[in-house]
Structure formats: C-alpha cells, structure tokens
C-alpha positions as CSV (number, residue, x, y, z in Angstrom):
1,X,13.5,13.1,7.5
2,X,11.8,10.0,8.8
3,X,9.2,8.0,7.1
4,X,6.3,6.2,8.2
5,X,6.1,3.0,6.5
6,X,3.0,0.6,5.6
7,X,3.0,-2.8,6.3
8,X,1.6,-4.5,3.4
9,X,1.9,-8.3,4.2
10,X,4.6,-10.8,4.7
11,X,7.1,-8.3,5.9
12,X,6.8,-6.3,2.8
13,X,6.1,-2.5,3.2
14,X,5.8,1.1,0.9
15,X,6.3,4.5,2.5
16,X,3.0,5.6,3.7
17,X,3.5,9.0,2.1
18,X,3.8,7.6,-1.2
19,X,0.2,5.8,-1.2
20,X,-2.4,7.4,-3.7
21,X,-5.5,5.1,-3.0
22,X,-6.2,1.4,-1.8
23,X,-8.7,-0.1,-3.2
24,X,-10.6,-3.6,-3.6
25,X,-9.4,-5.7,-6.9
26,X,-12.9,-7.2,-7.8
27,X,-14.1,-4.4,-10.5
28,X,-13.6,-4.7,-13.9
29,X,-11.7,-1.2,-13.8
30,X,-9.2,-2.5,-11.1
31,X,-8.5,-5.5,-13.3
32,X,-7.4,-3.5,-16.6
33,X,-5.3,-1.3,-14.1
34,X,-3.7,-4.2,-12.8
35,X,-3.3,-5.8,-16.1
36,X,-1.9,-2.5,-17.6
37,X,0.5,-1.9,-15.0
38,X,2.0,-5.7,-15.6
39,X,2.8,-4.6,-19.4
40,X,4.7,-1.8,-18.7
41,X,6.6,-3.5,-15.6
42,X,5.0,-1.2,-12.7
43,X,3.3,-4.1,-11.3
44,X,4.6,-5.3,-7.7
45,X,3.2,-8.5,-6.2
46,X,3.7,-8.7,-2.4
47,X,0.9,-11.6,-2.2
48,X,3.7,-14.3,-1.6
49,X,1.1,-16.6,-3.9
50,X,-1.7,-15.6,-1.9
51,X,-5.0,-14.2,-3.1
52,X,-5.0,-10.3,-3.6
53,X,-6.9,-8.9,-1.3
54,X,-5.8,-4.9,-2.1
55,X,-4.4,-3.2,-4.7
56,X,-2.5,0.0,-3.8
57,X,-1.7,2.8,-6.0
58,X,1.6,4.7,-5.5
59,X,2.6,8.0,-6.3
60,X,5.5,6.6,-8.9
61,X,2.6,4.8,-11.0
62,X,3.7,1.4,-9.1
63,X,0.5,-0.9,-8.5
64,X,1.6,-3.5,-5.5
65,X,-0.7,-6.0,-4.9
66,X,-1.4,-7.1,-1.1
67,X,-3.3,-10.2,0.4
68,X,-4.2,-8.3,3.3
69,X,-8.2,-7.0,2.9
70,X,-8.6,-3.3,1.6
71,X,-10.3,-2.6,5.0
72,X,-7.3,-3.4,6.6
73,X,-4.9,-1.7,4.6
74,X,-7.1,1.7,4.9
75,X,-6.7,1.7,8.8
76,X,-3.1,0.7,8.5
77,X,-2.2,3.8,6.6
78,X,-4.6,5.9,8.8
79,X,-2.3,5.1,11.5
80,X,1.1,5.0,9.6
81,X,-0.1,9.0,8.4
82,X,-0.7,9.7,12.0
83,X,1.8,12.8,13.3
84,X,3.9,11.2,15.6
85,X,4.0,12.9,19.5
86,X,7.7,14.3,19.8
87,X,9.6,13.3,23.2
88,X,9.5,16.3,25.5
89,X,12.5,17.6,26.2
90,X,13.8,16.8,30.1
91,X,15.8,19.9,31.8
C-alpha cells in the first residue's frame, strides 16, 4: 500500500491520509488546542524556529505545527489526495 505524503516544511512530512484539518493558528480556539496538545505531549513542531504559519490536525490527536501558510498547506494536500494515473500496461 503506498502513501501519499505532505510536505510540511523543511523536509518534514505526515501521510496525507492521516490529515484531519489545517487550519490558521491566529484564534483564540487554535491557541488552547495548541497549548493543550503540548501538555499531554501530542504537540509536533516542524517550524525549525520559524513562525507557525499552520497547524494541522492528525487523525492520532497529533497537532504539528508548520511555517508554511495554511493556504499553502490546503493545496498541498489537495494534490497529495489526488488518485494517482496507473502506468498502462505495454503488450
């Protein structure tokens, strides 16, 4: 089984698959989510010191914080989710 994976910033990616949302870390509500997910040791920070630009939400309750824009990550997993063509088959 292959897996598509998303490119989340500084050569750090998640399996596509696994994604729940992606969203922007400027509310209030993405804040306590992020702080939350630091106390109980689910919180991944891909920023390399950078400024986080995205928070994604995994299927496993991980948060992982990205420095790439929200925008950005949306299109990325639009593409990773994409069904791949197969090769046809020569004769």
């Amino acid at each position: 089984m292959e897996q598509n994976l998303l490119n989340i910033g500084f050569g750090s990616t998640v399996v596509a698959e696994r994604v729940i949302a992606i969203v922007s870390p400027n509310s209030a509500p993405m804040k306590r989510l992020k702080d939350e997910a630091k106390e109980k040791n689910f919180l991944i920070d891909a920023t390399h010191g950078r400024r986080t630009r995205s928070i994604i939400i995994m299927d496993s309750n991980h948060v992982v914080l990205s420095a790439i824009q929200a925008e950005t990550m949306s299109q990325r997993l639009a593409t990773a989710k994409e069904p791949k063509e197969e090769p046809h088959e020569r004769r």
